[in-house]
Structures are given as C-alpha cells and as structure tokens.
C-alpha positions as CSV (number, residue, x, y, z in Angstrom):
1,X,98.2,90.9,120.4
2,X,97.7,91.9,116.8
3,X,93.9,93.6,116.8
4,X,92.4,93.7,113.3
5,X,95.3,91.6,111.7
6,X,93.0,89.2,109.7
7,X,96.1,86.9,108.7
8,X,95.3,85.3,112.6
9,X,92.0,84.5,114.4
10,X,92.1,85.3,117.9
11,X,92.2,81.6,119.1
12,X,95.6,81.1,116.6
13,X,97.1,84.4,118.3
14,X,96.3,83.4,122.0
15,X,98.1,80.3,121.3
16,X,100.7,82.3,119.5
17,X,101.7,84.3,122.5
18,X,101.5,81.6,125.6
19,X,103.7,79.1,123.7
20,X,107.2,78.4,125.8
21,X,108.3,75.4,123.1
22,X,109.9,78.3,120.4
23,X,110.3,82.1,119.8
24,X,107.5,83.6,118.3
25,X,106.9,87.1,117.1
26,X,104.7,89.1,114.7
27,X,105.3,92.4,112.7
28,X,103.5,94.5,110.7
29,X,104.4,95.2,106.8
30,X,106.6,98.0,108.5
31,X,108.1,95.7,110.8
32,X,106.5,97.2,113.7
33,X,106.5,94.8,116.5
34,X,102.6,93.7,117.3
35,X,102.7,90.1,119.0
36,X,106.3,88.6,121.3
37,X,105.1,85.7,122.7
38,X,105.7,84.5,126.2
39,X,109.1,82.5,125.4
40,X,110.1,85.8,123.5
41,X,109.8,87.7,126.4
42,X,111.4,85.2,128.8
43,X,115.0,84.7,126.6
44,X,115.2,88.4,125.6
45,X,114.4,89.9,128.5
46,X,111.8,92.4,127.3
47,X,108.1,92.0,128.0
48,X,105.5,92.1,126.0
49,X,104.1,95.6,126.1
50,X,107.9,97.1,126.0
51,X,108.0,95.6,122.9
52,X,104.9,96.1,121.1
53,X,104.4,98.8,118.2
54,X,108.2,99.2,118.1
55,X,110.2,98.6,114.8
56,X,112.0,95.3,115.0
57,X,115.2,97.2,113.0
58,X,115.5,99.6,115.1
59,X,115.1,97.3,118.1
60,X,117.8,95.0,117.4
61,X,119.9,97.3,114.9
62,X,122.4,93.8,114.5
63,X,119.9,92.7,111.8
64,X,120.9,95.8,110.1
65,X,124.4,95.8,110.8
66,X,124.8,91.6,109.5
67,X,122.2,92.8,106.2
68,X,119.7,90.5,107.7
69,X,116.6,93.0,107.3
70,X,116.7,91.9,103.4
71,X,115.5,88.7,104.9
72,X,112.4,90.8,105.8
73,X,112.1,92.1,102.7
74,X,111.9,89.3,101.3
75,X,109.0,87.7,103.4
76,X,107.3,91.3,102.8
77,X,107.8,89.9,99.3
78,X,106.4,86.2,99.7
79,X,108.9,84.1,100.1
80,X,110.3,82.5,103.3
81,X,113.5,82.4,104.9
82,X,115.4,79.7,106.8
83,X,118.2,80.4,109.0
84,X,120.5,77.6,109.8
85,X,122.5,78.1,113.0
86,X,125.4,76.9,111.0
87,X,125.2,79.5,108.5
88,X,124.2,82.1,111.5
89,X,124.7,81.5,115.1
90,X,121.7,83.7,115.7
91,X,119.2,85.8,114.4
92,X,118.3,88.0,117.4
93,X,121.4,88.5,120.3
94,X,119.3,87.0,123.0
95,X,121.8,85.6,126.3
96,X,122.4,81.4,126.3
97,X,121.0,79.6,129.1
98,X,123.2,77.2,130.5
99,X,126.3,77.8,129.0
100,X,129.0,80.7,129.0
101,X,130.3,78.6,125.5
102,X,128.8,81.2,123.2
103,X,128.2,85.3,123.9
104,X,124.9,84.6,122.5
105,X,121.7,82.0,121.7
106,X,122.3,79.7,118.7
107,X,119.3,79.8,116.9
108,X,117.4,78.5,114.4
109,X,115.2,81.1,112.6
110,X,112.4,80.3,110.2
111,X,111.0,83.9,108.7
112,X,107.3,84.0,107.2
113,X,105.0,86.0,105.3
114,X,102.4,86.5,107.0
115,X,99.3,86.5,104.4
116,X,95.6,87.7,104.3
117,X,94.3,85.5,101.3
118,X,96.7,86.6,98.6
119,X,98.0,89.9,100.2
120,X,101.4,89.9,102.4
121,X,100.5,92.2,105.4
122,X,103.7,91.4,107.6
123,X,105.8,88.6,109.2
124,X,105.7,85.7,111.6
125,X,109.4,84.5,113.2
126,X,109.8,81.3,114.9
127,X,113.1,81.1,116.6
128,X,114.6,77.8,118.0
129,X,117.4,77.7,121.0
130,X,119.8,75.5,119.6
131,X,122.3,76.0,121.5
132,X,122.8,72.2,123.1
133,X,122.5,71.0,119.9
134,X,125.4,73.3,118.9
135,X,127.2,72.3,121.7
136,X,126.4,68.2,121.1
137,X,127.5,69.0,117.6
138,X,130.7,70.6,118.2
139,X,131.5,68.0,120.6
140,X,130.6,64.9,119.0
141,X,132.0,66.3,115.3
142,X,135.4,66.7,117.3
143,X,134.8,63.0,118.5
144,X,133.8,61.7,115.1
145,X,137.4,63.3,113.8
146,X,139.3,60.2,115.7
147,X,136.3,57.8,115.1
148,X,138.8,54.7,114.4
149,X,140.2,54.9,118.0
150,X,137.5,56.3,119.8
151,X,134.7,54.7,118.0
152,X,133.2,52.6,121.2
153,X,133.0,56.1,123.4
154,X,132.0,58.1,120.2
155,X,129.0,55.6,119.6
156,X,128.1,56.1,123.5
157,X,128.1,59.4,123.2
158,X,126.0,59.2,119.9
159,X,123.3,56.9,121.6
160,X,122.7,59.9,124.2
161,X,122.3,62.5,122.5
162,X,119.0,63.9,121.8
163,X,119.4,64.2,118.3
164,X,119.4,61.8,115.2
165,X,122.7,60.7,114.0
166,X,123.5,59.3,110.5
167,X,126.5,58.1,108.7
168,X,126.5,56.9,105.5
169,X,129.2,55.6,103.2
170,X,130.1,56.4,99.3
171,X,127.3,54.7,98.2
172,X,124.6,55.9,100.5
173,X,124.4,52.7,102.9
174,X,124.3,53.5,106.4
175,X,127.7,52.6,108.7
176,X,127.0,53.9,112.0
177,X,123.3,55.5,113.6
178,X,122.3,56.0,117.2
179,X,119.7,55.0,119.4
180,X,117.9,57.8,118.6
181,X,117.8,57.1,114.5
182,X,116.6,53.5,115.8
183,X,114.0,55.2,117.8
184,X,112.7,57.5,115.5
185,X,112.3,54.8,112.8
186,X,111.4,52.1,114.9
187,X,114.0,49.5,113.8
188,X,116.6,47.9,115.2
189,X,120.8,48.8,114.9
190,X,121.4,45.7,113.3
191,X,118.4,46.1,110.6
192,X,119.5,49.2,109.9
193,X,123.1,49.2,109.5
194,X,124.5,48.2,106.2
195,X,121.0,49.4,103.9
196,X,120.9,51.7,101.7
197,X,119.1,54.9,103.0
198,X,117.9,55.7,100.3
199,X,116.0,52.3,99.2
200,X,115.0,51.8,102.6
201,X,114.3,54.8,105.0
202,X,112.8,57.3,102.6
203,X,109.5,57.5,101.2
204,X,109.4,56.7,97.9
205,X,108.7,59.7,96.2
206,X,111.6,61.8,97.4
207,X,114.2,59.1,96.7
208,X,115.4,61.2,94.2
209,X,115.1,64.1,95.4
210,X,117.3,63.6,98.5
211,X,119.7,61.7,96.8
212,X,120.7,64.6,94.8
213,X,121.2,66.3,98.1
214,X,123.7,63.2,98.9
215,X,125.4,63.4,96.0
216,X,126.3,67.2,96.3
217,X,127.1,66.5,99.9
218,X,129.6,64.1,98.1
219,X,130.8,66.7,95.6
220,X,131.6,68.9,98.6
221,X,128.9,71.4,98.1
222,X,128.6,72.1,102.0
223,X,127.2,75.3,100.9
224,X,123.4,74.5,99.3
225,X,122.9,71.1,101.0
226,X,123.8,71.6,104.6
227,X,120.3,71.8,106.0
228,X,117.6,70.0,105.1
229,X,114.2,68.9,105.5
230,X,113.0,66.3,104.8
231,X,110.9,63.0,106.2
232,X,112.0,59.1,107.0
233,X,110.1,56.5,106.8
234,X,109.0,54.7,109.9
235,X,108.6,50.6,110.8
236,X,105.4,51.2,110.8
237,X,104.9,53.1,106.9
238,X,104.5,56.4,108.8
239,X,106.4,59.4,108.4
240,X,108.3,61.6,110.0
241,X,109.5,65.1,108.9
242,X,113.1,66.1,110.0
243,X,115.8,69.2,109.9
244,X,119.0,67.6,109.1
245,X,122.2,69.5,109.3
246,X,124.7,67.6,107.2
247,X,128.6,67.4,106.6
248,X,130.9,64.8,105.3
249,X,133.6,63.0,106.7
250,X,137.2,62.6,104.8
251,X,139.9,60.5,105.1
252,X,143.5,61.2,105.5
253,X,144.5,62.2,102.3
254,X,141.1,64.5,102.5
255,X,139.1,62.5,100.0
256,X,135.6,62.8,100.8
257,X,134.5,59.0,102.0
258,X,130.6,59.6,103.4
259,X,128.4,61.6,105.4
260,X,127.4,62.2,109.1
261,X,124.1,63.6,109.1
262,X,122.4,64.8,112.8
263,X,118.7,65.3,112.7
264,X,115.9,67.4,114.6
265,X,112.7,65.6,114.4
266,X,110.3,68.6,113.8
267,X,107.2,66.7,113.0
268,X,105.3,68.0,115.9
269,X,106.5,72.0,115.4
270,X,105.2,71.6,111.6
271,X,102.0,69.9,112.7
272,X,101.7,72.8,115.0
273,X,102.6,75.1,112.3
274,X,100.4,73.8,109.6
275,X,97.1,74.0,111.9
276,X,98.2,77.8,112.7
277,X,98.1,78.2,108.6
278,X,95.0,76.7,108.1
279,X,93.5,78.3,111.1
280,X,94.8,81.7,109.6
281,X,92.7,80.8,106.4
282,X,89.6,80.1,108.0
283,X,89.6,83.0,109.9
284,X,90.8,85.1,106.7
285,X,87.9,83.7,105.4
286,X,85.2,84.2,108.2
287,X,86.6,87.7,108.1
288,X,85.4,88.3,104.4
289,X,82.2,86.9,104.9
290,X,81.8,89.4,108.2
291,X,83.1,92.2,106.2
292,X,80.4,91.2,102.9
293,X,77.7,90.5,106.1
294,X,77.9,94.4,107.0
295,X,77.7,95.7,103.2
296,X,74.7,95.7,101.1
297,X,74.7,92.2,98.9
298,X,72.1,89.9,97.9
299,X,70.9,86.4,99.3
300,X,72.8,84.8,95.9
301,X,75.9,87.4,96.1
302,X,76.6,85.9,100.2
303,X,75.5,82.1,99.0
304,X,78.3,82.5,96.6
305,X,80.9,83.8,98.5
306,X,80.0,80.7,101.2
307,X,80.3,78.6,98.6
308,X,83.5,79.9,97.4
309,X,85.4,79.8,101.0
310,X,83.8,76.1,101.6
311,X,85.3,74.6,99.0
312,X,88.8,76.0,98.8
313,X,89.1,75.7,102.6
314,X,88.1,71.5,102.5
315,X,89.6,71.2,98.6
316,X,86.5,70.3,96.9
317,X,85.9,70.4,93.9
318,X,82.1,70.7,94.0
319,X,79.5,72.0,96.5
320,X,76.4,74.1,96.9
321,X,75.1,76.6,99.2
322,X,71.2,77.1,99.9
323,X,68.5,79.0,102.2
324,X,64.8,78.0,102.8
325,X,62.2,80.3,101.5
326,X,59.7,81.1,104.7
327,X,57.1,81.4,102.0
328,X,57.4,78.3,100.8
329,X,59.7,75.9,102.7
330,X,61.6,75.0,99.3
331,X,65.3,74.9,99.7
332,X,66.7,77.9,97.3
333,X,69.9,77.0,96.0
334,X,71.2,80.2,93.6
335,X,74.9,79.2,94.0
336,X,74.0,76.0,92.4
337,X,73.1,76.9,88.8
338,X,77.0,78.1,88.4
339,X,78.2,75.1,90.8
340,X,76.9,71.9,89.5
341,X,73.9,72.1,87.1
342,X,76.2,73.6,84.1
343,X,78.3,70.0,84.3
344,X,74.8,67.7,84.7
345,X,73.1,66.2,81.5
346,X,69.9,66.8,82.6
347,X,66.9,68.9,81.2
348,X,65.1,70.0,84.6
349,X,67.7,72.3,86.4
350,X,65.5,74.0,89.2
351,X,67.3,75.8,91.9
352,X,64.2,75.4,94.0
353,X,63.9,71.8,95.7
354,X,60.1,71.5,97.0
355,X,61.6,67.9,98.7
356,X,65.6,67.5,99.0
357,X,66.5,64.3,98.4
358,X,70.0,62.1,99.2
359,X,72.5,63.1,101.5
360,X,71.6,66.7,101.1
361,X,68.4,66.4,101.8
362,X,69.1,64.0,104.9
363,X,70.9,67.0,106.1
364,X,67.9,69.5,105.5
365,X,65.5,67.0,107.4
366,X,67.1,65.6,110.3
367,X,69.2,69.3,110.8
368,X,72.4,67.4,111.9
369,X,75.6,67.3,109.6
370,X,76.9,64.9,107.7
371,X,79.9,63.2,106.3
372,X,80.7,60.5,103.8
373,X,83.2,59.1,102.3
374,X,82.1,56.1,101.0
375,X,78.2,57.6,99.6
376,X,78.0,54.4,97.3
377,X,78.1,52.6,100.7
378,X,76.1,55.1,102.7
379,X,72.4,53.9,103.6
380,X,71.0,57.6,103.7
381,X,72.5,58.1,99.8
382,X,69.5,57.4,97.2
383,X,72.6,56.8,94.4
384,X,73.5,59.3,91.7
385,X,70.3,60.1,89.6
386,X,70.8,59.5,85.6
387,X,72.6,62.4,84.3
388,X,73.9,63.9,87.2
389,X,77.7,63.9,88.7
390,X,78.7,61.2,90.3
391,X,79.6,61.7,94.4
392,X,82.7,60.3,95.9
393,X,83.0,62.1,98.6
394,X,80.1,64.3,100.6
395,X,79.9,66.7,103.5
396,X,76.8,68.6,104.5
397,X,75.8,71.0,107.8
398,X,72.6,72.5,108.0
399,X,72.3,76.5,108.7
400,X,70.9,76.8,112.1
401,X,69.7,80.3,113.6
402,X,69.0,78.9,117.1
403,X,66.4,76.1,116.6
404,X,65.2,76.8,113.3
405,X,66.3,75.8,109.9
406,X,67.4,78.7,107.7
407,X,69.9,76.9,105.0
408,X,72.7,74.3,104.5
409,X,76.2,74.3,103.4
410,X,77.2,70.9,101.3
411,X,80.7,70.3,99.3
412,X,81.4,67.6,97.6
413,X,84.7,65.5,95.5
414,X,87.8,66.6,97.8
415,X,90.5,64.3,96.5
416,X,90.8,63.2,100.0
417,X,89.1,62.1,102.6
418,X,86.6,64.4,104.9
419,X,87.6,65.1,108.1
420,X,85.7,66.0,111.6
421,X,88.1,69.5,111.5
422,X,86.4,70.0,107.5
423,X,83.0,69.3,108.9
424,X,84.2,72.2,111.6
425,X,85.1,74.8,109.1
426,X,81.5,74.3,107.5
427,X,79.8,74.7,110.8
428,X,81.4,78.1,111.5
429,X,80.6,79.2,108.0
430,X,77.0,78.3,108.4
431,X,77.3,80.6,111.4
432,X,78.2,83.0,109.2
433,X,75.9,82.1,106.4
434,X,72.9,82.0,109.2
435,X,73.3,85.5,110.0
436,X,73.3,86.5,106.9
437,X,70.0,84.8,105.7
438,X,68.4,86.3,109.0
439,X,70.0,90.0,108.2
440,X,68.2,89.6,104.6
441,X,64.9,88.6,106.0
442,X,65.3,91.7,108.2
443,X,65.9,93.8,105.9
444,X,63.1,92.6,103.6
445,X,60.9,93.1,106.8
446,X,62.3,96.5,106.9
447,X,61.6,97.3,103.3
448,X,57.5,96.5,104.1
449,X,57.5,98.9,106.2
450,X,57.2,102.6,106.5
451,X,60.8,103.0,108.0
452,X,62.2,106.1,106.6
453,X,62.1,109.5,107.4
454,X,60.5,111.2,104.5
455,X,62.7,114.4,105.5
456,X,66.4,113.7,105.8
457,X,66.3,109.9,104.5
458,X,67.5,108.4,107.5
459,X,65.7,105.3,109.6
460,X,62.8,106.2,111.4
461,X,62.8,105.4,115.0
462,X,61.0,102.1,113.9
463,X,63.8,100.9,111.4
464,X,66.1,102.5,113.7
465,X,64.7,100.0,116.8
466,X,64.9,96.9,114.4
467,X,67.7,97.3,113.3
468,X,69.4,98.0,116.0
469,X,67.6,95.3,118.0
470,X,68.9,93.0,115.3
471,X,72.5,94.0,116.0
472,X,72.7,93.5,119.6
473,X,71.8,90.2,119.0
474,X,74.4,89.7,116.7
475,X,76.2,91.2,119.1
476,X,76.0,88.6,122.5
477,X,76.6,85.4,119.3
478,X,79.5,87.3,118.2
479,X,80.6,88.1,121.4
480,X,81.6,91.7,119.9
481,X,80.8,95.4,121.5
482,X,78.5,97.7,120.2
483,X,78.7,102.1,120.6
484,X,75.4,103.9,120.5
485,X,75.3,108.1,120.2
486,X,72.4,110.2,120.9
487,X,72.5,113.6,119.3
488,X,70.4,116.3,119.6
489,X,70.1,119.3,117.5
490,X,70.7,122.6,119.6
491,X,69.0,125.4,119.2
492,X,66.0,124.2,116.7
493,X,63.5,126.6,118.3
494,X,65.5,129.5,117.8
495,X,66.0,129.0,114.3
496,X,62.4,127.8,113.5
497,X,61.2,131.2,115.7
498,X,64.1,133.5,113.8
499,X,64.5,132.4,110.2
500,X,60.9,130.1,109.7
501,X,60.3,126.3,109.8
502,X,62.0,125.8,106.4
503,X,64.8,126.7,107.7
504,X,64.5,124.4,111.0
505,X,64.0,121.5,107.8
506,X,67.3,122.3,106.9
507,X,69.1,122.4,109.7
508,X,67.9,118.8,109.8
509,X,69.1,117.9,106.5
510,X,72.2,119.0,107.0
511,X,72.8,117.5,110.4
512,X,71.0,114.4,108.5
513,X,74.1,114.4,105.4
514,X,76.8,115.0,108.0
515,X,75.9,112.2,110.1
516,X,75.7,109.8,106.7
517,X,79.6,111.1,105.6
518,X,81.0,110.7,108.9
519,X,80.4,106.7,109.4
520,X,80.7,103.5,108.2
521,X,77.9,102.1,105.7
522,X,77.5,99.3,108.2
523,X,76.7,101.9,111.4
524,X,73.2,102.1,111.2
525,X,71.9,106.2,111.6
526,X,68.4,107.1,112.4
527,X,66.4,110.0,113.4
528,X,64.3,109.2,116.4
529,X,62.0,112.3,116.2
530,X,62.1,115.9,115.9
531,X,65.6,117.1,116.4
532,X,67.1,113.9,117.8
533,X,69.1,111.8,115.6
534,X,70.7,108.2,117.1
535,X,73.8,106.3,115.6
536,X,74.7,102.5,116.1
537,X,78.8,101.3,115.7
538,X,78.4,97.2,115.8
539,X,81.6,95.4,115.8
540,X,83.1,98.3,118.1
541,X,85.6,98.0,121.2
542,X,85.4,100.1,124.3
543,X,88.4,102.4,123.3
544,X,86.5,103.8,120.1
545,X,83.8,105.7,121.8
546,X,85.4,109.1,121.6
547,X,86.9,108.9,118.6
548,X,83.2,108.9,117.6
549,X,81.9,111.3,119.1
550,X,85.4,113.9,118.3
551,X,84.9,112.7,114.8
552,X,81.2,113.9,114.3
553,X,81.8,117.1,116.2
554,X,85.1,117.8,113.8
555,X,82.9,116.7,111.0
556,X,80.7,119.7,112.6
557,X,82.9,122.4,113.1
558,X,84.4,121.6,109.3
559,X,80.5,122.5,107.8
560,X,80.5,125.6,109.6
561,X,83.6,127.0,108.5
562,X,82.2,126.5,105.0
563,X,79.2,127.2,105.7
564,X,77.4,130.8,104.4
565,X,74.0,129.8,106.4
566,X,72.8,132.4,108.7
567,X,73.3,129.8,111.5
568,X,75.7,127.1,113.1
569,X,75.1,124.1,113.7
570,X,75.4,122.2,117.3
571,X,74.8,118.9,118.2
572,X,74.5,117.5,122.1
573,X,76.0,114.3,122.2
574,X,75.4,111.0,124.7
575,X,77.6,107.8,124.4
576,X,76.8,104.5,125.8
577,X,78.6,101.1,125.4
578,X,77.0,97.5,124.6
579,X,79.1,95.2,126.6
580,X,78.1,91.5,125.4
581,X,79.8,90.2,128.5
582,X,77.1,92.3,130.5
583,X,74.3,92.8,128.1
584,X,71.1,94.4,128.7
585,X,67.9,95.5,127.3
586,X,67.7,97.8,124.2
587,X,65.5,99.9,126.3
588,X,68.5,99.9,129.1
589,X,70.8,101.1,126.1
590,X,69.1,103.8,125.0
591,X,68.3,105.5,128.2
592,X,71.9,105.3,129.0
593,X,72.8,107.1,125.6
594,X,69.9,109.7,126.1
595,X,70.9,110.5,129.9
596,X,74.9,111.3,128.9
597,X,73.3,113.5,126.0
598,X,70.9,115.2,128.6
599,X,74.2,115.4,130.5
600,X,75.9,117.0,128.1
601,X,73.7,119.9,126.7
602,X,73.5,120.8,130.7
603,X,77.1,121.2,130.6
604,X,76.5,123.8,127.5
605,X,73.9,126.3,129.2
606,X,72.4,128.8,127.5
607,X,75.0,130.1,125.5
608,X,73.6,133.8,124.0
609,X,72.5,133.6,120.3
610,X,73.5,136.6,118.0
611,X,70.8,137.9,116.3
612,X,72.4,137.6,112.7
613,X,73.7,134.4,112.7
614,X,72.2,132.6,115.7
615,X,73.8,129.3,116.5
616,X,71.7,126.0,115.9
C-alpha cells in the first residue's frame, strides 16, 4: 500500500490491490514501486512486498531497453498513455497463460498520472491480458482473408468469439457482425445488417467524430486510427463505451473496400475507473481539510475551504456552508456573503439566520439531509424569495457532532441531477466540518482560561489535559493512532543548588524552545509542572514512536554542542501509544507514558556531575 499518498483514500487502495480483473500498480514520481496488486503478483510472479519501494526501470530494465520509460515521463508530465497490443505486444514481460503462441503476455497498457488536486505525484498502470483476443484475432483475420469461400465457418467462428466484430463497407453500412455486436446493442442480425453505422449505432454527438476515424481507416492511415474508444448506442438509448482495434479489408487488386472492426466492451473497467478518480478527489479533498483542521485558521477560513471542496466535488455552481452560534442558536453562515448574497438584489444580507427557512432550514430543523431536484415541486421549499437566486437543484446535510447540531453543508445549481453518492461526499465533509466547529469551540474554551505557563509559554497541565482529551476523541472517530512522551528535566536540583533558581528558569526555557522546534505545530506540547514537560503526536502510527523520541534527544545533543552554558541539558524520556482499536482512559495514557520515563531515568543512575559544568 501507498501510506501518505493523498492521490488514493485507503478504501480506493484496498480495492486497488485485491482486484484479479486487470494489472494494477502504483509508483511514486520516482517510479519507485509502492502498490502491485494481487493479479500483479499472480501473472509476474513477484509478491507484493518483493516488489515494493523498488524502481519500476530498474525492475524490468525492457522498458528501458524498447524507450518505453518516456511513457512515464510523460504521465509524470500529465498526460496519459495508451498502449495497444497491436502497436506493443506487452508492456511488462510477464509469462502467457494458456498458450506457448507468444514468449510473453499480450497486453493492453493504460499509463496514468496519478494526481493530488493539481499536482502529479506518480503513476497508476492498468494492464489487460489480451492474449486470447490476440490469438481470436490472428485467427479470425487469417479466416476473414478467404471470406468469399469460407464465409459460413468464418461467420461461426465470429458468433463465438467473445469479442465484437464489425464490417463495414465503402460507405460505412454494416455487411457482416456477430452475435456478440447483436448482443451488445440489443438488435437483431437482420436489423442491423445493411445500416449505416454511423446514422444508426452511434450517439449522435460523435457521428462526426468517428467518422473521421472511418474515413482515415479508408485512406489507409492504420497508423493513428487503429485503436479506439469510443461508445454504441444500445436498443434501448443507452450506451456503451468500447476499445476497438480496427483494420481494413482489400480486394484483389489491393484497393481498400471496408473495414473489420473487433471490439472490447470496457464499459464496466471505466465505470470502475471513473469511481477510483472521483474517489481519489474526495479523499484529496478530505485530506486538505484534515491538514487545514490541524493548523491554526478561523471558523470562516475552514467554512470556506468546505465550501470550496462541496461544490467542485458535486459541480455546483452555488452553495453555502454554516455553524450555529451556542450563544445564540442563530445559524452563522460567513462563507455566504462571498457565495450568494453578492449575486441577490436584496437590501438585508445578514449572515446570521435567527430562523432558517426553505430547504435549508428544513435541514437545520429536522437534522436529516436533503435532496431536490425538482424544489419548485418540493412541499418543504417556501419558493424563491423576491430578489434572490432562483434554485433548480438543492442538496443539504446537517453537521452533526454525535447528537447535537453544530452546522450544515448546502450546494445548490449542479447542471445535473443530485445523486445519493453527492449527498455522500457532503456527509463526510460535514464530518470533517464538525470537527472543526468543535476544535474552535475548544479552543475558545481554552482561550478563557488560564492555560499557559507564564514561564516557558507552553500549555499548562490544564490546556495540556483538554487538549489532549480532545484529541483522543478525535482519535477513536478517525480511527487514527496517537504518541504521547513524557520528559523530565534531569538534574534541576543540581543546577538550582549550584548556579541559583534563575538558572533552573532557564534550563526550562530552553528545554521549553527545543521541544517547540522539534515538532509539528499540530503536536500539542505542555509542561505538566515543575520540570516535567508532556508532548502529544495525533494522527501517528505505531512505527513513529522512536523516531520521536531520537529526534528530541538529537535536537538535545545539537543545543549542547552549541551551547556555552555552564550546564547540559538531559531529558528522561517515556513513550506510550494510543491505539483507537484498544482505547483507554486518558488517565491510563498518561501513567503509561510517566512509568516508561520513570523507567528510563532508572536506567541512567546517578551519573557524577562535574563541578564546572554540571550536567542538567
């Protein structure tokens, strides 16, 4: 798996790597290997963790060797990269199963940037075995060759094979399909044969389009028009999306009399495929709010930003983002001012609602979501009040932190229908959105209260309990681990009975600054009394307690080789994990933390101070 890679939630990735349908496999922007799904592992013979963090060139150094790694480049660069089994017979030289025809797989190979919002940060390859369809083809294209006497075994052969097969003539009316083609669109042989494709199979807005392909096809330009995608139209009006691999037929004198067209339909791989992109947006997006969440911003910086990612991810075009004031019970709307209330002719444009009316407010009073879209037909719409904009289309969750109300997320005008997967996306931003409403309320707690330490600047053990409180509820929703250090200040009496208490304040200051410069601003750092200081790493994973710990105690030994004091500093240091699987009390935590530290300055003993520079 791919930890940290923000292009892919974990639910997109897990699906990713159990898939046996296709080849799958992620790289970094280095090309280092960091996700080979389970079909991967089964056709090339390599597992998973053999795999992993190694450089895909230097893996398979024939990507090198046939100038395929500028294929990579390019998806580094944005763009995407199709690989026709007729223009390659593989990408990577996994073994053919089935078959001694070919050394090697045919394949299919679609190469993808792989994208955090706007920034490329590797590649995602889906690989196709294609090799019975190479073998069909070669077979039935060597039929097709004598189709006038062979044309009643050729057209038995074409009816089973798993693929679509399309002749047309000069002028682009169909001569000859098999029972799949008739399948696929749902018609008949005989209502098929003799039409014009192009009038009758296509969807209307790519008539052109794929009759240019045709006519190069007929120019002999094998070359640019020899795969394709694109969809038919069913019986029924649907459509369905397919690869075609084209070529044309000639007559005797080589004269170029039609096409014979065989077709993949791929409508279920690109379904697939779109819902792994959209998924990879939403949890982009639920990333950047997480990321905001842990910095400070205010309530209207984070209603914004929710704001922002609910309408791109739904396309709409309007939308606004609230909280409810506990003083009050308004709803506070602050994203709406920029939003909607610069477009309404209207003279009162109050971002406070004392009593939210319409669909909104439906959602604010009954705390359930809502979607619309038909308003004007909707009995809980009160219509569009003189001067403002008009709604065609409405969606609405409420922000709930357990049972209680904090907010609501509403978008409006998508120029498309609302789905239940939209109404989704604006549920797990409100999860977001709640947290951060609460987070603020915290923190405005915090702020009415004495919870600094008037010597180093750091949390008191009261904002220190809070906060940390706070987080390991965020933890168990979140489902995410949290790392808790103890460390106590070695050596304070010494220093305080040697060189005074000033210099004991100090010390403290100093151990104060280094623990502030050593960690992120969302670990929360506090000095629980007298020469013990605490730190709390939310959103951590088992494997990063030491690297902690090693980094503080670096950060340590780096200030005392600078250092011109006329004492060291030493810390004794306790680690103890938050496992949201297996949670506990705060209390629990804490003890845990303060027993390893214990632990640790008993390891230390009584090392011998020197009397001009004793060590603190």
């Amino acid at each position: 798996m791919m930890p940290g890679f923000n292009g892919l939630g974990p639910a997109a990735l897990e699906t990713l790597s159990q898939t046996e349908l296709q080849g799958i496999f992620i790289t970094d922007h280095r090309l280092d290997i960091r996700d080979w799904n389970l079909w991967m592992e089964i056709h090339s013979g390599l597992p998973a963790h053999q795999v992993v963090g190694k450089n895909l060139l230097q893996l398979y150094p024939s990507l090198v060797e046939c100038q395929q790694d500028r294929l990579y480049q390019e998806a580094l660069e944005g763009r995407v990269a199709i690989l026709a089994q007729r223009f390659h017979q593989y990408l990577l030289p996994l073994l053919p199963v089935g078959t001694d025809a070919f050394p090697y797989m045919c394949q299919t190979a679609r190469i993808m940037p792989l994208r955090d919002q706007d920034r490329v940060i590797g590649t995602i390859t889906f690989i196709e075995d294609v090799t019975e369809r190479a073998l069909r083809d070669a077979e039935i294209r060597q039929h097709i060759s004598d189709l006038k006497t062979t044309r009643a075994r050729a057209q038995k052969y074409l009816d089973v094979a798993g693929v679509m097969f399309v002749i047309l003539d000069e002028a682009g009316n169909v001569t000859r399909v098999n029972r799949k083609t008739c399948n696929v669109l749902g018609w008949e042989e005989e209502d098929i044969l003799g039409k014009n494709w192009f009038d009758h199979f296509l969807p209307a807005r790519l008539k052109d389009e794929v009759r240019l392909i045709f006519q190069g096809l007929m120019a002999g330009d094998l070359g640019r028009f020899q795969y394709a995608e694109a969809p038919v139209l069913t019986k029924s009006g649907g459509e369905r999306l397919i690869a075609w691999n084209n070529t044309v037929l000639k007559d005797e004198q080589g004269r170029i009399t039609g096409t014979l067209s065989s077709g993949d339909d791929i409508t279920e791989r690109k379904t697939m495929e779109a819902a792994l992109a959209r998924e990879s947006k939403i949890t982009a997006a639920l990333a950047e709010l997480s990321r905001i969440l842990l910095t400070p911003i205010t309530v209207g910086e984070i209603s914004a930003s929710v704001l922002l990612h609910a309408k791109q991810l739904t396309d709409s075009s309007l939308g606004f983002v609230g909280y409810i004031d506990l003083q009050t019970g308004h709803l506070v709307s602050p994203s709406l001012k920029e939003d909607v209330w610069d477009q309404c002719q209207i003279t009162d444009k109050s971002i406070v609602f004392k009593e939210p009316q319409g669909l909104f407010g439906w959602v604010v009073q009954h705390k359930q979501p809502l979607l619309s879209n038909r308003p004007d037909q909707d009995p809980r719409s009160t219509g569009t009040p003189p001067g403002h904009l008009p709604i065609q289309r409405f969606l609405g969750v409420p922000a709930m932190l357990e049972s209680q109300l904090v907010g609501q997320i509403s978008v409006a005008n998508a120029q498309r229908d609302y789905t239940e997967a939209d109404q989704e996306v604006l549920q797990r931003l409100a999860v977001v959105y709640s947290m951060a409403i609460s987070r603020l309320r915290l923190e405005e707690e915090l702020r009415a209260l004495a919870v600094r330490d008037q010597l180093t600047g750091l949390l008191n053990r009261r904002g220190f309990l809070a906060l940390a409180e706070q987080a390991l509820k965020q933890s168990r929703r979140s489902q995410s681990g949290v790392w808790l250090l103890f460390a106590d200040l070695d050596g304070m009496k010494e220093i305080n009975d040697t060189l005074g208490h000033a210099a004991g304040d100090e010390a403290l200051v100093h151990t104060a600054a280094i623990l502030q410069e050593t960690y992120r601003d969302a670990d929360i750092v506090g000095r629980l009394g007298g020469d013990e200081f605490a730190l709390l790493a939310p959103q951590s994973d088992i494997s990063t307690g030491e690297f902690l710990k090693n980094r503080l105690l670096a950060k340590i030994d780096h200030f005392n080789a600078g250092s011109k004091l006329p004492y060291r500093l030493s810390l004794s240091i306790g680690l103890a994990f938050f496992d949201a699987q297996d949670p506990g009390s705060l209390d629990e935590f804490m003890s845990r933390a303060d027993l390893a530290m214990y632990a640790h300055k008993k390891s230390k003993g009584n090392p011998r101070r020197r009397a001009e520079k004793p060590t603190v």
